[in-house]
PDB file of N, H, CA, C and O in Angstrom:
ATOM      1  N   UNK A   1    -150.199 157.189 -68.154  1.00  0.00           N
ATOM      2  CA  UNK A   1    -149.021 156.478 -68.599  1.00  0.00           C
ATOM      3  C   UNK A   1    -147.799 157.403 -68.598  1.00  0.00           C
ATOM      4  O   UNK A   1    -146.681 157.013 -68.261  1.00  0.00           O
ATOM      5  N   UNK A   2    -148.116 158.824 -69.048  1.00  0.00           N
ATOM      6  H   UNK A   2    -149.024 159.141 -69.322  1.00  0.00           H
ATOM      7  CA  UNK A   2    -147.039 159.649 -69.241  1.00  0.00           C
ATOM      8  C   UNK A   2    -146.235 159.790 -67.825  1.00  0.00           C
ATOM      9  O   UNK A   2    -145.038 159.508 -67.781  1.00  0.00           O
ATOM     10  N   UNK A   3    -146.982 160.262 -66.609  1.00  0.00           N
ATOM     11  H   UNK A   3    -147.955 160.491 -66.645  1.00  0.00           H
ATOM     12  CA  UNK A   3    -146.919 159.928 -65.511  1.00  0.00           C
ATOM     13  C   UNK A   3    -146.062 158.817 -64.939  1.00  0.00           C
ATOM     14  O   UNK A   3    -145.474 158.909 -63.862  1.00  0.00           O
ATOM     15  N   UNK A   4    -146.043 158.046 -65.522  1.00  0.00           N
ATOM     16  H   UNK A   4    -146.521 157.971 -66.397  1.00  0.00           H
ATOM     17  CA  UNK A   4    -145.765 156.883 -64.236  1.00  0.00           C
ATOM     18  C   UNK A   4    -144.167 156.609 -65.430  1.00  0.00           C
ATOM     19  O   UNK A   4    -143.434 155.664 -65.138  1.00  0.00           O
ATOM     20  N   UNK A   5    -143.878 157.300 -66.403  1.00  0.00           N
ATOM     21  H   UNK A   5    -144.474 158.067 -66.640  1.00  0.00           H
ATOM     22  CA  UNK A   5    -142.655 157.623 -67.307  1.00  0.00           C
ATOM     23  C   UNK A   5    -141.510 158.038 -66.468  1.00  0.00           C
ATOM     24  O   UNK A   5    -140.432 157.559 -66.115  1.00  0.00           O
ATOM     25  N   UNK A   6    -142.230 159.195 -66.282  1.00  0.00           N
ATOM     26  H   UNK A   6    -143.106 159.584 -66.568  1.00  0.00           H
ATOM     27  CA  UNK A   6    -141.793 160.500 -65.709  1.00  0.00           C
ATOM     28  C   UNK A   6    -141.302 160.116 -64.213  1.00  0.00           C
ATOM     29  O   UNK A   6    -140.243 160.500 -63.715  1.00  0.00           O
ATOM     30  N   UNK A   7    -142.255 159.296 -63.596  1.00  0.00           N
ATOM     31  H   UNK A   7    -143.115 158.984 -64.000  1.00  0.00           H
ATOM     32  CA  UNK A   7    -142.113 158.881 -61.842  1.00  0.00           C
ATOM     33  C   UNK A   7    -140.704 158.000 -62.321  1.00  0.00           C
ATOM     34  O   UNK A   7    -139.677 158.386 -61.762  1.00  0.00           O
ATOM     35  N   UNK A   8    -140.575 157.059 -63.123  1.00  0.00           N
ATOM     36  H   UNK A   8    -141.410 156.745 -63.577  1.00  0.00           H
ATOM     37  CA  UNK A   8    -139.947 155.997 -62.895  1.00  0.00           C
ATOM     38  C   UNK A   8    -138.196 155.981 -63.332  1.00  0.00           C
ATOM     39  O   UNK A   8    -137.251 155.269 -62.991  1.00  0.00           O
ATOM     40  N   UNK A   9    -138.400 157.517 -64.536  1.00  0.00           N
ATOM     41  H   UNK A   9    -139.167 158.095 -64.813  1.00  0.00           H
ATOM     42  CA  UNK A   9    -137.090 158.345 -65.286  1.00  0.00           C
ATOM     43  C   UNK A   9    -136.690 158.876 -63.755  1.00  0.00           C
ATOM     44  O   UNK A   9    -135.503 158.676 -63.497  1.00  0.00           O
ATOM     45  N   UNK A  10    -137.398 159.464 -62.773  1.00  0.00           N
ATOM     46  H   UNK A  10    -138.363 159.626 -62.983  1.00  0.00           H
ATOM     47  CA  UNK A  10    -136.488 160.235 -61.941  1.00  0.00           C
ATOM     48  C   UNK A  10    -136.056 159.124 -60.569  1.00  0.00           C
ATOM     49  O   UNK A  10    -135.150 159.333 -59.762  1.00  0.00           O
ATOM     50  N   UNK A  11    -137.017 157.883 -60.593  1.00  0.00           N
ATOM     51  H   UNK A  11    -137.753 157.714 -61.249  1.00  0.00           H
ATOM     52  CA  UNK A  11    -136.433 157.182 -59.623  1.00  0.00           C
ATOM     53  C   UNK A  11    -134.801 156.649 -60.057  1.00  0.00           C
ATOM     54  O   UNK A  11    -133.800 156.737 -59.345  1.00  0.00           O
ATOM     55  N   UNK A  12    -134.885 156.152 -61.267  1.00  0.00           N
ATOM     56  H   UNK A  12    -135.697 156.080 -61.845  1.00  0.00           H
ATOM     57  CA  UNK A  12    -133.626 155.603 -61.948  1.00  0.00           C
ATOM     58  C   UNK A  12    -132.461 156.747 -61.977  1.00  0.00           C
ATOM     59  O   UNK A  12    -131.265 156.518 -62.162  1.00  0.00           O
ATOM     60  N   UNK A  13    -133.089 158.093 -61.744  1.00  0.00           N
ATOM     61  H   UNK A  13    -134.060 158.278 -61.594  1.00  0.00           H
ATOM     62  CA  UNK A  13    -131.941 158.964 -62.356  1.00  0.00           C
ATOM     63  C   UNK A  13    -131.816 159.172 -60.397  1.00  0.00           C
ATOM     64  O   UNK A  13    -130.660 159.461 -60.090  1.00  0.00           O
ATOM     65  N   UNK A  14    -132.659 159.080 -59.306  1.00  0.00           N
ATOM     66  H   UNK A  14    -133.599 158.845 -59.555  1.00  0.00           H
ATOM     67  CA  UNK A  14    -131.623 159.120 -57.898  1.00  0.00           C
ATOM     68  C   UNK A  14    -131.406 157.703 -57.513  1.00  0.00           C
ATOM     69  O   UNK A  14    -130.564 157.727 -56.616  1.00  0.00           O
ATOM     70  N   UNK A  15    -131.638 156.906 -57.674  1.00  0.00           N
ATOM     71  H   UNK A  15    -132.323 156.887 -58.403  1.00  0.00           H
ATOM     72  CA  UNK A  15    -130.976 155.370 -57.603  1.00  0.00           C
ATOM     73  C   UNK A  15    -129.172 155.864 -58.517  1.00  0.00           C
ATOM     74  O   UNK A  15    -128.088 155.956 -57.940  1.00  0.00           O
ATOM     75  N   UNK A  16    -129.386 156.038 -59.689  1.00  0.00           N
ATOM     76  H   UNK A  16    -130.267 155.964 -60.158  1.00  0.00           H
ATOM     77  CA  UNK A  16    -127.877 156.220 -60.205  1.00  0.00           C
ATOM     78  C   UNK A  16    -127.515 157.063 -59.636  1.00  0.00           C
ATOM     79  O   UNK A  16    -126.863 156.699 -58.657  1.00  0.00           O
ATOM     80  N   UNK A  17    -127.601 158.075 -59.743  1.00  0.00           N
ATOM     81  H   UNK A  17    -128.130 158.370 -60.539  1.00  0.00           H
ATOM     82  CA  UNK A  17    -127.183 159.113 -58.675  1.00  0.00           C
ATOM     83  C   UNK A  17    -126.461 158.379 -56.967  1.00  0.00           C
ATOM     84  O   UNK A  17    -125.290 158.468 -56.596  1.00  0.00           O
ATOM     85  N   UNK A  18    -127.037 158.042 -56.599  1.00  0.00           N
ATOM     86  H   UNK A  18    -127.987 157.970 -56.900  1.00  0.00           H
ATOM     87  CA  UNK A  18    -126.829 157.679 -55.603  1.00  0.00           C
ATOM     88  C   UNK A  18    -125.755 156.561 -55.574  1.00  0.00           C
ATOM     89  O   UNK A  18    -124.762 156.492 -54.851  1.00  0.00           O
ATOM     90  N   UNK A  19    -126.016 156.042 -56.153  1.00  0.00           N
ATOM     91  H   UNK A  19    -126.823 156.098 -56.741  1.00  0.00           H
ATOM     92  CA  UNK A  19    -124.873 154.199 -56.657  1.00  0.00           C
ATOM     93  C   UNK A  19    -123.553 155.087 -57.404  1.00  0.00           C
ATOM     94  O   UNK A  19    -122.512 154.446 -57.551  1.00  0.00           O
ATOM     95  N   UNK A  20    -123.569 156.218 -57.771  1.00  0.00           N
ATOM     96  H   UNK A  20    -124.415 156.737 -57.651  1.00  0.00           H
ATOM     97  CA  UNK A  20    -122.494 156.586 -58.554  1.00  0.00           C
ATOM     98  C   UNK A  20    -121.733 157.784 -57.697  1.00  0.00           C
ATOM     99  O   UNK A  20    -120.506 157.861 -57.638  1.00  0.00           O
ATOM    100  N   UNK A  21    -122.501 158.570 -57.140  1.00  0.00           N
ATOM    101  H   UNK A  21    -123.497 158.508 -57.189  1.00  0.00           H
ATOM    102  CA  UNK A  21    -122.130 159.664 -56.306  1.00  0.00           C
ATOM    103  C   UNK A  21    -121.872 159.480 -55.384  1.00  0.00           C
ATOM    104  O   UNK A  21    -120.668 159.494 -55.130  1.00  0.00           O
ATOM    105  N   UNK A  22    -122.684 159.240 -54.483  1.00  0.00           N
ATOM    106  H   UNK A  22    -123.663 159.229 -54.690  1.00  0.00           H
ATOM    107  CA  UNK A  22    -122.982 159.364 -53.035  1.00  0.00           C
ATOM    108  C   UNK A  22    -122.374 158.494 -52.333  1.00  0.00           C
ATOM    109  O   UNK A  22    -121.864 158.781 -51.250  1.00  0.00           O
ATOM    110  N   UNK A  23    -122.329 156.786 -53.083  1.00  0.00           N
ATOM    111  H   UNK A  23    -122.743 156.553 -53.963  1.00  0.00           H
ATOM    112  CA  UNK A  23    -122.381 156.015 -52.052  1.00  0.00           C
ATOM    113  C   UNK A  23    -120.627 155.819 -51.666  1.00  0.00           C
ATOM    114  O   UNK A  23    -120.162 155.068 -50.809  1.00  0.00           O
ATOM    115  N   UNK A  24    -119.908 156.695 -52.540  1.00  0.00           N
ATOM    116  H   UNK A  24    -120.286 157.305 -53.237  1.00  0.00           H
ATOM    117  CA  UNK A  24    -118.667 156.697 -51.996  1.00  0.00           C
ATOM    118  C   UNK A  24    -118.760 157.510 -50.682  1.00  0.00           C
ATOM    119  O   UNK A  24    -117.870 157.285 -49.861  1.00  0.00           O
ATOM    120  N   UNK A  25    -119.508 158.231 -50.430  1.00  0.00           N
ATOM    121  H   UNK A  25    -120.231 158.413 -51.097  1.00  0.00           H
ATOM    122  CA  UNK A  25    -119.322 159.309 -49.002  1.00  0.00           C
ATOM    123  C   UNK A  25    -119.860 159.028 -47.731  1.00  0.00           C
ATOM    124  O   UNK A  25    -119.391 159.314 -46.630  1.00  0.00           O
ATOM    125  N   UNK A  26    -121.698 157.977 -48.231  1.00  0.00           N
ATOM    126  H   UNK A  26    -122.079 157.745 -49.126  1.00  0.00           H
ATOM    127  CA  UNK A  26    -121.835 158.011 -47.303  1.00  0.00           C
ATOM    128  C   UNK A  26    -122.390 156.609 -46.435  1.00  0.00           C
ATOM    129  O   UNK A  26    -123.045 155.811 -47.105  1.00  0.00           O
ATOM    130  N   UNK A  27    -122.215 156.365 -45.348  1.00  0.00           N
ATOM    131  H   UNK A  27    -121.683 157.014 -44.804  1.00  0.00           H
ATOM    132  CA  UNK A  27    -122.085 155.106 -44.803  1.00  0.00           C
ATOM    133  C   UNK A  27    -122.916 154.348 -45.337  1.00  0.00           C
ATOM    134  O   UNK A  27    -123.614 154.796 -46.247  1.00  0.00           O
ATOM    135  N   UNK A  28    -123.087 152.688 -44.809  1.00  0.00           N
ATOM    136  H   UNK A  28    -122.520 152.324 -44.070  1.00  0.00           H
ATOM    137  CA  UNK A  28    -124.324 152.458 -45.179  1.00  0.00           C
ATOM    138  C   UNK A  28    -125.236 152.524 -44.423  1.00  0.00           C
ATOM    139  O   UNK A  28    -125.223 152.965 -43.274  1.00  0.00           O
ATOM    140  N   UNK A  29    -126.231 152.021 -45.105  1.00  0.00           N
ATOM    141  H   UNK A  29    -126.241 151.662 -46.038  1.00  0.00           H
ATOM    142  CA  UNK A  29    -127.745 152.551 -44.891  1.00  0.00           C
ATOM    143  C   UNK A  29    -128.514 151.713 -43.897  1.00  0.00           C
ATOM    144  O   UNK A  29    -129.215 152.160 -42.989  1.00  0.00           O
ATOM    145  N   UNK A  30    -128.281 150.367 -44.198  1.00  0.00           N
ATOM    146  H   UNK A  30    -127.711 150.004 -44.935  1.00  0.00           H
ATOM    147  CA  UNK A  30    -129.099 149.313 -44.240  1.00  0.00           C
ATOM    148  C   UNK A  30    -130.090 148.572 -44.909  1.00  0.00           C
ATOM    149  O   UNK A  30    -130.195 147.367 -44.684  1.00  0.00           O
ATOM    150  N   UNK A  31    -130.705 149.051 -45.570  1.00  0.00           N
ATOM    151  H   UNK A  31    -130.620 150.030 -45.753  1.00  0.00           H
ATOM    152  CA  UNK A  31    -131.330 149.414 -47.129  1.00  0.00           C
ATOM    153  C   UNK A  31    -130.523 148.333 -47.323  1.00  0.00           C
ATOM    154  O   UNK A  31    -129.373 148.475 -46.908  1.00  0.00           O
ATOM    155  N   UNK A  32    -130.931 146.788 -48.085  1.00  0.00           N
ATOM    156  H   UNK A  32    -131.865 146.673 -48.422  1.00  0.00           H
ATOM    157  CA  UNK A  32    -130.503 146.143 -48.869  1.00  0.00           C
ATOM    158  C   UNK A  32    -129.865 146.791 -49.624  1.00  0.00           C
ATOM    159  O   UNK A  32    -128.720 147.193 -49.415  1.00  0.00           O
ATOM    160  N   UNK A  33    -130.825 147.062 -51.048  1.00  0.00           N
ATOM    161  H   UNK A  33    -131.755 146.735 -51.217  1.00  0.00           H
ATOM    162  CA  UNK A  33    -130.638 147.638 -52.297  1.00  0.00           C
ATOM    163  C   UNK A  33    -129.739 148.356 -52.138  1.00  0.00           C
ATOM    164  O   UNK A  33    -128.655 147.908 -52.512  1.00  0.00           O
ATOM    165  N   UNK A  34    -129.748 149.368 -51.699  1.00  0.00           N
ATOM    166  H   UNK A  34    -130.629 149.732 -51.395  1.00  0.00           H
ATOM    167  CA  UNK A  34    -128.670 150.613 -51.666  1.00  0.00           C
ATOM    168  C   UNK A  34    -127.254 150.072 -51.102  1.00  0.00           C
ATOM    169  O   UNK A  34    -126.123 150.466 -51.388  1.00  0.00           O
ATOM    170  N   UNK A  35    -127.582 149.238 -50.378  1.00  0.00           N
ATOM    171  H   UNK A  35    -128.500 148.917 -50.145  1.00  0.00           H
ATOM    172  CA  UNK A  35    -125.925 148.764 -49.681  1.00  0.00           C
ATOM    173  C   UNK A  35    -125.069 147.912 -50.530  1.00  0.00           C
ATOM    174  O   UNK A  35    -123.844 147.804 -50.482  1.00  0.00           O
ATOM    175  N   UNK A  36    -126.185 147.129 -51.576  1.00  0.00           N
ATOM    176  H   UNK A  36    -127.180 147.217 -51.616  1.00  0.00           H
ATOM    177  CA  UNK A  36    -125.871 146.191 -52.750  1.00  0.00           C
ATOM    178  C   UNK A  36    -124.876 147.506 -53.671  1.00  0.00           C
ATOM    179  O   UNK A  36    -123.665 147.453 -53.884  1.00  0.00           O
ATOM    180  N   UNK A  37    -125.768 148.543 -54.063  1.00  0.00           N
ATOM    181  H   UNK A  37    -126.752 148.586 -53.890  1.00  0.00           H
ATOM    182  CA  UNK A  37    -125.254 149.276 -54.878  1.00  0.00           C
ATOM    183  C   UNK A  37    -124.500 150.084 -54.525  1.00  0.00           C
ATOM    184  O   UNK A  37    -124.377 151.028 -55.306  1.00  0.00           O
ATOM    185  N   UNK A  38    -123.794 150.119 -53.452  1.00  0.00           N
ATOM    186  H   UNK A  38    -123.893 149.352 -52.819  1.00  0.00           H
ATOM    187  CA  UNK A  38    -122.410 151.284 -52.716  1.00  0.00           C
ATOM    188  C   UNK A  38    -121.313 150.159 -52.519  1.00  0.00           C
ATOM    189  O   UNK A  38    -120.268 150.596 -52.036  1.00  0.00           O
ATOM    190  N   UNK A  39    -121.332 148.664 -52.819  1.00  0.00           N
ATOM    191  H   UNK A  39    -122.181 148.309 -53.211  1.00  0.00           H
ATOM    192  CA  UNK A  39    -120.481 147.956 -52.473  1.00  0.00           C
ATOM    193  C   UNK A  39    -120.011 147.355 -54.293  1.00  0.00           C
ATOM    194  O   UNK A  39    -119.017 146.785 -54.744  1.00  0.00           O
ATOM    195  N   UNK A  40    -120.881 147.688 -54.708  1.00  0.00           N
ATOM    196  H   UNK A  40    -121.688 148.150 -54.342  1.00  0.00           H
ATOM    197  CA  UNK A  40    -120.427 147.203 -56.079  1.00  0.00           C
ATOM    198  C   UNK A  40    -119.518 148.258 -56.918  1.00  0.00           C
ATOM    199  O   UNK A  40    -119.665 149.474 -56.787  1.00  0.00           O
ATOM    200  N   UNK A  41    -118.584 147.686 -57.774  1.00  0.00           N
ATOM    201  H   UNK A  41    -118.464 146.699 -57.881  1.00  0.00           H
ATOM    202  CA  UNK A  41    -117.707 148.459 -58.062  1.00  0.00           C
ATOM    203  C   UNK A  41    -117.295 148.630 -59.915  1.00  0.00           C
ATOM    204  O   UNK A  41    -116.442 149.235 -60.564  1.00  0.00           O
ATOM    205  N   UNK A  42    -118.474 147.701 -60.229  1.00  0.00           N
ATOM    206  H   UNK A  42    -119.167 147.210 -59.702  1.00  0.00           H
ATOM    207  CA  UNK A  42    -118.341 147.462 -61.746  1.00  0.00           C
ATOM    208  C   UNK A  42    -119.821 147.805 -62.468  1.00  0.00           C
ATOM    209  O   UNK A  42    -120.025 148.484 -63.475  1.00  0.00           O
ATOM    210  N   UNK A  43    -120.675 147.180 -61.702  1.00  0.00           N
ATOM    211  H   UNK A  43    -120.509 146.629 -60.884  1.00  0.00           H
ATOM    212  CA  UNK A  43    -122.013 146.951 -62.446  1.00  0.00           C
ATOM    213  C   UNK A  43    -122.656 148.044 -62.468  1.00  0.00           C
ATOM    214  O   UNK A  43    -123.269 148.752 -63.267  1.00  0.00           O
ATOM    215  N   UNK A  44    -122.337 148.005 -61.273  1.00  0.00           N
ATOM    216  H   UNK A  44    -121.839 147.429 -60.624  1.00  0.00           H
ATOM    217  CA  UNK A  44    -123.630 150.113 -60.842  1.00  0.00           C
ATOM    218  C   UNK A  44    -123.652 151.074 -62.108  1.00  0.00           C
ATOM    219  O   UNK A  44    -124.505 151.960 -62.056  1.00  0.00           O
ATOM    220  N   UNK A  45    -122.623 151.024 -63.549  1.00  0.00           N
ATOM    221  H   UNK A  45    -121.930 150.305 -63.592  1.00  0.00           H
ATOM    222  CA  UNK A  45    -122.250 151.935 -64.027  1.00  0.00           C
ATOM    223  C   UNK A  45    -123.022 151.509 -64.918  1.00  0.00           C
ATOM    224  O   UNK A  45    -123.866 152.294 -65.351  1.00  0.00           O
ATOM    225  N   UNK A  46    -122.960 150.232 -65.415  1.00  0.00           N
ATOM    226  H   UNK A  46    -122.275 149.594 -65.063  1.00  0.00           H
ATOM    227  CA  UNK A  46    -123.496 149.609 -66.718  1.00  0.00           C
ATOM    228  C   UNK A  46    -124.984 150.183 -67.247  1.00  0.00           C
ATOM    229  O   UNK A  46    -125.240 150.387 -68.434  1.00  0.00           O
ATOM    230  N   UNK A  47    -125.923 150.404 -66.120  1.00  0.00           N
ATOM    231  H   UNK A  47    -125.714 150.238 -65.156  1.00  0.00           H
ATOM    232  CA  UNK A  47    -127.160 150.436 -66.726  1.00  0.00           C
ATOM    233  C   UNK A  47    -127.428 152.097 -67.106  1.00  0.00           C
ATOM    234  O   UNK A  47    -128.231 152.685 -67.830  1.00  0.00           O
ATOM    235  N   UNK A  48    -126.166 152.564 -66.099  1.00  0.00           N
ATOM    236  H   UNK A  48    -125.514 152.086 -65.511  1.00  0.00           H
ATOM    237  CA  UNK A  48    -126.366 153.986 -66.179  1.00  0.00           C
ATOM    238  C   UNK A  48    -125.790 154.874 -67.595  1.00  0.00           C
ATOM    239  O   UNK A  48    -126.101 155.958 -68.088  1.00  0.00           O
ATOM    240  N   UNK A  49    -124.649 153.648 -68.000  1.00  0.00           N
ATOM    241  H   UNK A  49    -124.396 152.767 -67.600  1.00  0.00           H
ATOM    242  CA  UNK A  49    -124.148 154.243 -69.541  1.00  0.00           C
ATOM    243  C   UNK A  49    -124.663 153.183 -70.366  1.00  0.00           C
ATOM    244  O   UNK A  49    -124.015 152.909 -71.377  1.00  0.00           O
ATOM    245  N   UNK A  50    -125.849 152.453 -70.084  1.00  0.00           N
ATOM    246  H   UNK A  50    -126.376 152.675 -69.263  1.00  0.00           H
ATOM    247  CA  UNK A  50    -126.345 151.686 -71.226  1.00  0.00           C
ATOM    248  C   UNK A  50    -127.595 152.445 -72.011  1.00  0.00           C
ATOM    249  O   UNK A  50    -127.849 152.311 -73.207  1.00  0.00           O
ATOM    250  N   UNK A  51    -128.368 153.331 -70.995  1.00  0.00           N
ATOM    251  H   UNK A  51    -128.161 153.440 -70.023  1.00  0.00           H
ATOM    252  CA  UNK A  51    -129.256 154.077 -71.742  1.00  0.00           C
ATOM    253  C   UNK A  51    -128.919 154.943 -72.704  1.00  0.00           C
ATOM    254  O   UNK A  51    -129.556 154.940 -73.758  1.00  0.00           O
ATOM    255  N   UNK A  52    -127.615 156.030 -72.449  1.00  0.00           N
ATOM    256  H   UNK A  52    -127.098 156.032 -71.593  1.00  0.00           H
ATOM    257  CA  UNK A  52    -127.432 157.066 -73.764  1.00  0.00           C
ATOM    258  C   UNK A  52    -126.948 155.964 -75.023  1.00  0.00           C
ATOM    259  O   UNK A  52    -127.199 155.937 -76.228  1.00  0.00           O
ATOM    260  N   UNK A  53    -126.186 155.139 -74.181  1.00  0.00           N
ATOM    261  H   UNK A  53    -125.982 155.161 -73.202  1.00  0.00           H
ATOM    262  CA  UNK A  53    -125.192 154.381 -75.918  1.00  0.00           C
ATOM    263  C   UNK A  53    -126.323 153.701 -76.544  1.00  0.00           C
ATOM    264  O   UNK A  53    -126.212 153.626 -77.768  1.00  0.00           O
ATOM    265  N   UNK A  54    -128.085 152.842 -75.718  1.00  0.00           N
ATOM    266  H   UNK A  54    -128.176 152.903 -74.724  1.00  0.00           H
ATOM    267  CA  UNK A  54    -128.696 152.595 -76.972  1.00  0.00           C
ATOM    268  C   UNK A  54    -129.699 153.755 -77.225  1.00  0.00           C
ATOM    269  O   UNK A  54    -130.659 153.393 -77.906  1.00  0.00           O
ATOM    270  N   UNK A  55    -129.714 155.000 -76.863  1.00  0.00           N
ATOM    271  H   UNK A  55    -128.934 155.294 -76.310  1.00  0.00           H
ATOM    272  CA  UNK A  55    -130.579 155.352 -77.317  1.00  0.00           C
ATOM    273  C   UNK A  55    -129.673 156.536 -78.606  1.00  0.00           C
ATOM    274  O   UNK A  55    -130.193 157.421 -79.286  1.00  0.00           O
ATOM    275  N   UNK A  56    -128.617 156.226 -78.574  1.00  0.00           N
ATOM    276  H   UNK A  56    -128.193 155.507 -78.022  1.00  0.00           H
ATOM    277  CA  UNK A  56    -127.654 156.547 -79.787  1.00  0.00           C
ATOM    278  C   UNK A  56    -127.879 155.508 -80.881  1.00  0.00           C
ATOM    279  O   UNK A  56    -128.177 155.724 -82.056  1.00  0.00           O
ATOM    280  N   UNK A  57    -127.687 154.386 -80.295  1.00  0.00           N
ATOM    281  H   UNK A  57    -127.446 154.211 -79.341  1.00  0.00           H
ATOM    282  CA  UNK A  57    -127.758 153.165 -81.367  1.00  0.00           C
ATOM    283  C   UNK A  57    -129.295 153.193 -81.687  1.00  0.00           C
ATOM    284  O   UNK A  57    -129.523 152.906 -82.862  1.00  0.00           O
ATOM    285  N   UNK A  58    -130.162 153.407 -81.094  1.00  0.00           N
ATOM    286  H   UNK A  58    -129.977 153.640 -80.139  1.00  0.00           H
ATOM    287  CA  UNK A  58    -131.756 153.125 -81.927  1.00  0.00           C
ATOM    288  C   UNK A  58    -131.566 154.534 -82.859  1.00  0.00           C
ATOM    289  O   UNK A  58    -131.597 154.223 -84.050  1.00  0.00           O
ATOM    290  N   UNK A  59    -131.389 155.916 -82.669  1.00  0.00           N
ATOM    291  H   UNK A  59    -131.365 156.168 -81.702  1.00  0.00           H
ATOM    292  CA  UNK A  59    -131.550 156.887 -83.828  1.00  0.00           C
ATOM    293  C   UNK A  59    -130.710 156.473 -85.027  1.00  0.00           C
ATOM    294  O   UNK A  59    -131.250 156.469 -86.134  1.00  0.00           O
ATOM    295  N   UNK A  60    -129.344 156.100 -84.890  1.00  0.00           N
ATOM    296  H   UNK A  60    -128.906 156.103 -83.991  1.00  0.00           H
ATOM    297  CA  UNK A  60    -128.367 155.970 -85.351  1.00  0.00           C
ATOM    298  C   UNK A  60    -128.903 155.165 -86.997  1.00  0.00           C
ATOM    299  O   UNK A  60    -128.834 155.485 -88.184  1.00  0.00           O
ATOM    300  N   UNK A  61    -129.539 153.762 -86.057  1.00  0.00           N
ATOM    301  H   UNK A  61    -129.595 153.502 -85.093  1.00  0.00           H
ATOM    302  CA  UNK A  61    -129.849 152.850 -87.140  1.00  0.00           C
ATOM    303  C   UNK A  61    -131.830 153.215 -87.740  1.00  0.00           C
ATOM    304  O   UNK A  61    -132.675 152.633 -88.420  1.00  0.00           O
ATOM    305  N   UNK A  62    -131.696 154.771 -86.790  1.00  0.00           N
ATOM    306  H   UNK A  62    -131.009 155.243 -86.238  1.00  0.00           H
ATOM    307  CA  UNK A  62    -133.287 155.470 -87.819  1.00  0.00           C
ATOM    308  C   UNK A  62    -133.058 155.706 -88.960  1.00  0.00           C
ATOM    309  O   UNK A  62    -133.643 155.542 -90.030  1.00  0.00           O
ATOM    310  N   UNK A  63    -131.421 156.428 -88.376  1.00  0.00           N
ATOM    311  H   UNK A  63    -130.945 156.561 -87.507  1.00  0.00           H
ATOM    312  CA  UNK A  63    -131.536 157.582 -89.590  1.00  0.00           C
ATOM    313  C   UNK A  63    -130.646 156.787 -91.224  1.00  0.00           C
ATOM    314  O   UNK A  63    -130.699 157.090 -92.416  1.00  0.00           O
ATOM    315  N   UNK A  64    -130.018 155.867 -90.572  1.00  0.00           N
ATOM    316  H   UNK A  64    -129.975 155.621 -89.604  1.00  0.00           H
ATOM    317  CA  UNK A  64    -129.481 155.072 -91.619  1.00  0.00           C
ATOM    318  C   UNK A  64    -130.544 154.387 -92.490  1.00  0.00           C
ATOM    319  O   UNK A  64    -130.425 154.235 -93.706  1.00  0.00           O
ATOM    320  N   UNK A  65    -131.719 153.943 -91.669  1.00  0.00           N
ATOM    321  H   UNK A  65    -131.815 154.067 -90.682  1.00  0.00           H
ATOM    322  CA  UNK A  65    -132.944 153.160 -92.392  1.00  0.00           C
ATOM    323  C   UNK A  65    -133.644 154.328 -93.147  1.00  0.00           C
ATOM    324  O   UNK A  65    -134.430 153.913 -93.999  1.00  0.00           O
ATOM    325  N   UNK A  66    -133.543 155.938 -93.035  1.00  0.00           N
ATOM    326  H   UNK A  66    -132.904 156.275 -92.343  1.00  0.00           H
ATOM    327  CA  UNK A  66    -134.483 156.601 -93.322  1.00  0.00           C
ATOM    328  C   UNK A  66    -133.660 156.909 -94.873  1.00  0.00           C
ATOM    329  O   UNK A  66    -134.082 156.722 -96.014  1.00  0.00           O
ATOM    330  N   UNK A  67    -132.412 157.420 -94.429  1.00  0.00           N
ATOM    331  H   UNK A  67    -132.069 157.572 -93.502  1.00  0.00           H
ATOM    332  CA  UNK A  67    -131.114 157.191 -95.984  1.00  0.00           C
ATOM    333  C   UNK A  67    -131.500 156.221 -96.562  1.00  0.00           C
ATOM    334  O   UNK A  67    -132.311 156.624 -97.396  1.00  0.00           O
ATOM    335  N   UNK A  68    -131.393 155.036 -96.626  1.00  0.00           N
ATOM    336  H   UNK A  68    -130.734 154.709 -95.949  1.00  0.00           H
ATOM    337  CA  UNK A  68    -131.906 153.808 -97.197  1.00  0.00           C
ATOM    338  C   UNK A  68    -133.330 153.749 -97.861  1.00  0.00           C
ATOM    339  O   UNK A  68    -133.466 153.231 -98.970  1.00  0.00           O
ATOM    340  N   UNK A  69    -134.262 154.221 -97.255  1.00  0.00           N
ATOM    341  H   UNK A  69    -134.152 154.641 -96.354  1.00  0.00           H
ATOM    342  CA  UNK A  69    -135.767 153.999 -97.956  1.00  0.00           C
ATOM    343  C   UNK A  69    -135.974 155.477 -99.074  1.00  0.00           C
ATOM    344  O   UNK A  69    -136.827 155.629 -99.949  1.00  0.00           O
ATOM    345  N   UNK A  70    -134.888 156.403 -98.663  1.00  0.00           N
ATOM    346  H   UNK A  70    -134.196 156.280 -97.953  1.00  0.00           H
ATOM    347  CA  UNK A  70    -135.483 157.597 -99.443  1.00  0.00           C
ATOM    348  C   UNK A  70    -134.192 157.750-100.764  1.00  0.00           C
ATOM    349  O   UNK A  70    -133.938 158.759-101.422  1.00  0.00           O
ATOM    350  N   UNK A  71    -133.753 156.839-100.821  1.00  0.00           N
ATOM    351  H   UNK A  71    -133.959 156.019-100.286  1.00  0.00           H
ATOM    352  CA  UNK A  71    -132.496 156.673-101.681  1.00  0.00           C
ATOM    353  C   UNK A  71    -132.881 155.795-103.272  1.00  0.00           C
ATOM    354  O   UNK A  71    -131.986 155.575-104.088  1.00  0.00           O
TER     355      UNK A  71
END
C-alpha cells in the first residue's frame, strides 16, 4: 500500500509539473491528457494548490480539536 502512495505522490507531482511548467515551452504532444492540460489556463492550478491549503486545513482544525478536548 505504502508503495503504490509513493508511485501515485510522484505521478501527480510530474503531471503538475508538467501542466504548470513545461507545457508553456513545449509543443504539443498528442497525448490527449497532456494537451488538455497545456491548453488550460485556470484549472491546471487548482488541484495543485488544493493539496497544501487542505492539508493546512485538516491539522489546523487537529490542533484546534486537541485545545478543545485538553481544556
Amino acid at each position: 500500500m505504502g508503495h503504490l502512495i509513493v508511485g501515485l505522490t510522484a505521478l501527480f507531482f510530474v503531471l503538475a509539473g508538467y501542466a504548470v511548467l513545461a507545457s508553456a515551452i513545449v509543443p504539443p504532444t498528442g497525448i490527449f491528457l497532456l494537451d488538455v492540460l497545456a491548453q488550460d489556463t485556470h484549472y491546471k492550478y487548482f488541484a495543485l494548490f488544493l493539496i497544501p491549503t487542505s492539508a493546512y486545513f485538516v491539522i489546523a482544525n487537529w490542533v484546534g480539536w486537541q485545545y478543545y478536548q485538553n481544556s
